[in-house]
N, C-alpha and C positions, 0 to 999 in steps of 0.2 A: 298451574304450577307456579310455586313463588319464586322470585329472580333476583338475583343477586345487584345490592347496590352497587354502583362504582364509586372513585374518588369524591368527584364533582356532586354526585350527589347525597354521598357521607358528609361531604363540607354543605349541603343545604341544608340536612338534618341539624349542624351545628348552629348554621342560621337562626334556627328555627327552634332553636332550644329541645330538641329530641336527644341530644348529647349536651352533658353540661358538666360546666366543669370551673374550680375556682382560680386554679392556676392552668392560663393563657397556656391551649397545645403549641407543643414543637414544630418548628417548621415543616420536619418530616417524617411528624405522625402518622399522616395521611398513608396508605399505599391506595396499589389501582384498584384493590376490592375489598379493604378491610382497612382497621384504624390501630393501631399499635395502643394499648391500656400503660397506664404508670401508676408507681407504688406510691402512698400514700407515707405520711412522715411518721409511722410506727407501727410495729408486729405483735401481734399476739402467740406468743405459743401454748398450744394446744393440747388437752393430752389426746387427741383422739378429734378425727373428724366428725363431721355432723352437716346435715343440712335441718333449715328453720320448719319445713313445713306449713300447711296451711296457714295464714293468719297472723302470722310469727315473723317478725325482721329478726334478721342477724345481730345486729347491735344488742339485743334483748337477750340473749344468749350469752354475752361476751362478760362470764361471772364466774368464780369461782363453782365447780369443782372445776369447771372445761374449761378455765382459763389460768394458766401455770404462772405467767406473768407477762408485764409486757414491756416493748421493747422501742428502744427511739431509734429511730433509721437516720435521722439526720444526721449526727457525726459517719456516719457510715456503721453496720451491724453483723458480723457473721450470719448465716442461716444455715446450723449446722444438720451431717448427714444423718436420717435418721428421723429429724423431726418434724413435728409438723408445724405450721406458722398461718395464723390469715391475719389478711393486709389491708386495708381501704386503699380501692384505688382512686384517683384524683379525676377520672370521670364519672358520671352517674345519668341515668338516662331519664326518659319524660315521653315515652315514645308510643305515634297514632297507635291507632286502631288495626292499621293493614300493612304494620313492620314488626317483624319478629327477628330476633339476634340470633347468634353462636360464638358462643369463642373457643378459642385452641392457646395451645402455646407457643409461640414464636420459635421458628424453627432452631434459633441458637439454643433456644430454653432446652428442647429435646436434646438437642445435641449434646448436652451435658447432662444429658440424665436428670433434670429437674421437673417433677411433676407440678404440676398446677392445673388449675380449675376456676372456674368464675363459679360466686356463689350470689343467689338474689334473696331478699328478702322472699319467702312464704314459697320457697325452691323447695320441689320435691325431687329438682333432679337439677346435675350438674352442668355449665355451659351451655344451657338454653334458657335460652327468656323471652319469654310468653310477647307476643303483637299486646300492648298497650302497656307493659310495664312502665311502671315509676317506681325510683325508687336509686337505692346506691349499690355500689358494685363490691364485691370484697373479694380477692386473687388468697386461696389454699395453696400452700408452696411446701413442698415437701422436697427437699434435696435426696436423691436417693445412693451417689455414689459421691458426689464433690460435694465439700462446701463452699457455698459463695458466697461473698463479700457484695453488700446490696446499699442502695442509696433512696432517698425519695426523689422518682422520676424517675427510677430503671423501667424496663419496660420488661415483663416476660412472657405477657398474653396477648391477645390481638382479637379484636371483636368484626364478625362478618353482620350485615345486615342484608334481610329478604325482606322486598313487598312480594304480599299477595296478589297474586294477577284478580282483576275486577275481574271477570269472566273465571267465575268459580267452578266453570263447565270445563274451562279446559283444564288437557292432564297430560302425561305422560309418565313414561318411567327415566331413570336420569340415565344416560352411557356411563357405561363404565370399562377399564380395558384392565386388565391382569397386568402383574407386575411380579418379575421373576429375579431372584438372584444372580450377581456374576461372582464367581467363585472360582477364575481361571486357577488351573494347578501349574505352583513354581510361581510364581507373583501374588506382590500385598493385594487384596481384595479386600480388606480391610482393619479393624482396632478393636484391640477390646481394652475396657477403663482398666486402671490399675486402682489396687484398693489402699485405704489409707494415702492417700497424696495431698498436698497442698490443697490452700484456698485459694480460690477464682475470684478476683475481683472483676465484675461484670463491666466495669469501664476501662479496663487496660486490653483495649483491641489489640487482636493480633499479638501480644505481650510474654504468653507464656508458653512453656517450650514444650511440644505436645511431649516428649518423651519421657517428662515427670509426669504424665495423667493417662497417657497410653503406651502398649503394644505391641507391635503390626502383628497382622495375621497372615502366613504365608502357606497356603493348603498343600500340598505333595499332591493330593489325587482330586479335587475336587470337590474335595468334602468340608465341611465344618463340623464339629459339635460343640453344641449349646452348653456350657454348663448351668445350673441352675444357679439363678441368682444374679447372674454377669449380667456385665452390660455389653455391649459390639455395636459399632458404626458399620454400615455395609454399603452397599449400592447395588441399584436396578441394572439387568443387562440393559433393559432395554432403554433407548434417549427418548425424553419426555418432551411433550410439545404442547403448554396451554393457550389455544389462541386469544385473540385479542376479546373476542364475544364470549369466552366460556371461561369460567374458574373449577377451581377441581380440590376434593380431598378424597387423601389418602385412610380407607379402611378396609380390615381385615378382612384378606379370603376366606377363613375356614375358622370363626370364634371358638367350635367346638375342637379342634385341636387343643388348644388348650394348652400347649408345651413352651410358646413365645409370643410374646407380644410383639406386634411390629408398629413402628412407626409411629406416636403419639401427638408429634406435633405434625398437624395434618396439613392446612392452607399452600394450595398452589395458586398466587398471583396470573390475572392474565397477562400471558406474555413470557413465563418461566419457559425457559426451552427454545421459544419462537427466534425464528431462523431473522426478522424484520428487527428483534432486539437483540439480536448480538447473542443470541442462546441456543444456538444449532447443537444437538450433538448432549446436551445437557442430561444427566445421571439422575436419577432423584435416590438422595441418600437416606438409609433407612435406621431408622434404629431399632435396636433387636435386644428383647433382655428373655433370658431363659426363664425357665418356669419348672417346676416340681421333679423331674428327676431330665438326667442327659440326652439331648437331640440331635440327630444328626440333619443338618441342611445341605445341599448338592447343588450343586453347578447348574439354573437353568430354572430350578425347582419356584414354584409361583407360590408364593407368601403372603402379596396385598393387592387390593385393586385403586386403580384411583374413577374418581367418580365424577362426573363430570356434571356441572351447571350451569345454566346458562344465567348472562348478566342481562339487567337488565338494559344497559347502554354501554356503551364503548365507555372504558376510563380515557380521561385525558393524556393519561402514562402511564406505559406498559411497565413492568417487571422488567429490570435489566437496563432503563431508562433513565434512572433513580437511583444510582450510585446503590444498586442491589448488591450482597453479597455472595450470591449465588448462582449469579447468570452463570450459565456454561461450563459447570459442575460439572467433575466426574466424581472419584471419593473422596469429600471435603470432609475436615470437622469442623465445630464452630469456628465462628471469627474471631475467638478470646483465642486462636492456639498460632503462634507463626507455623513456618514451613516446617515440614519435617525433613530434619536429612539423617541419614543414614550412618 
């Protein structure tokens, strides 16, 4: 079974030129099991996604008819709702024989409803890349309810790295533990987006005021229903615990439902939750967009699982360590929104 790098040895990969990159990472790229990616200083919009295929880099691709026009990030750029965008990002990899990647999107990215994807050169599939890739990295950004205001060096994906254990004999299957809704009735349990609302500038933390972008959701009986289309921030009854040896993502209990999507920005850090980092009691917040006609969700009802992995070494800092934004969550939204009050 392949095993999840830690900090200490994502910063050896950088050592060692397996991650490369022209402008010098940020202090605090690094997390305890994955590395935060950055936007490149210009966007393509697209009419229509695509991945390259056999043989084929992405750059090769980047032509008229599939290419609309393109876009300088550096003054700073809208990335409006609706459309689609690929980016270079400012890393690119070189990586052995017995390291394979994945990447997700950064929990805030979710949290605002903004889809993304890492794309590789000769990709027949999205946010994997192959043990021995070379080659450059380019982030698909699709804003699906905000538009955001984006710069070169935001960040809105994050890349996981696995060695392959030498001992190609051993195996197992990964833990995983279900993950249920709380939907207490007579109390917020959660948000759903408002449509048409301002831009998000991705650097004004904390800045804007959730009640121009959401909601609240207050159930009478314990119910929710989905409409199609929406988007909803929710949370897990249950509190989530990643220990220091294992990291975890978040994937779908039942694809064949088929009525919502839950959760898309997946990555649980070791240490999310953990009682040693200040994370006892800690939520994992969901997000939830409807799908093809009205659903109703219930109080209790099990939606996702999280999956557990083991690392290959302790990181040197836990989740929550790290001036994390999420330690000890219950229903947060991102950290672009202040408090909500009432």
């Amino acid at each position: 079974m392949a095993k999840i790098l830690c900090d200490q040895q994502i910063g050896d990969c950088v050592q060692a030129g397996a991650i490369r990159f022209d402008v010098a990472l940020d202090q605090d790229q690094l997390q305890p099991a994955s590395m935060d990616l950055r936007l490149g200083q210009k966007a393509y919009r697209l009419r229509a996604s695509f991945l390259p295929g056999k043989n084929t880099s992405v750059a090769s691709r980047l032509n008229a008819p599939l290419v609309m026009h393109e876009i300088d990030l550096r003054p700073g750029a809208v990335l409006e709702t609706g459309c689609i965008y690929l980016v270079p990002l400012m890393e690119a990899l070189a990586l052995p024989t017995d390291i394979s990647a994945r990447t997700n999107p950064k929990s805030s990215t979710g949290r605002i409803d903004v889809f993304t994807r890492v794309i590789t050169d000769g990709a027949f599939a999205f946010d994997t890349i192959a043990p021995g890739y070379e080659g450059a990295l380019w982030l698909e950004i699709s804003p699906r309810t905000f538009s955001i205001l984006v710069r070169p060096g935001d960040r809105l994906a994050q890349i996981r790295l696995r060695r392959q254990a030498r001992d190609h004999h051993t195996s197992g299957e990964a833990k995983s533990v279900d993950v249920s809704l709380a939907l207490a009735p007579n109390s917020r349990v959660g948000f759903r987006a408002k449509r048409h609302a301002g831009v998000l500038d991705l650097r004004n933390i904390g800045g804007h005021d959730p009640r121009d972008f959401w909601e609240a959701l207050i159930p009478r009986n314990g119910q929710l229903i989905l409409d199609p289309g929406e988007f909803y921030i929710l949370a897990s009854k249950e509190a989530i615990c990643i220990p220091p040896d294992m990291a975890a993502e978040m994937a779908p209990i039942a694809p064949e439902i088929g009525e919502f999507r839950v959760h898309y920005a997946g990555f649980f850090d070791p240490g999310f939750g953990y009682d040693g980092a200040g994370g006892a009691g800690a939520k994992a917040v969901l997000e939830v967009r409807g799908r093809d006609v009205p659903f109703i969700l219930e109080d209790g009802q099990t939606v996702a699982k999280l999956v557990f992995e083991p690392m290959s070494q302790n990181p040197t800092a836990l989740y929550g360590t790290i001036g994390s934004n999420y330690q000890g969550q219950g229903l947060k939204l991102s950290k672009l929104f202040g408090k909500w009050v009432e």
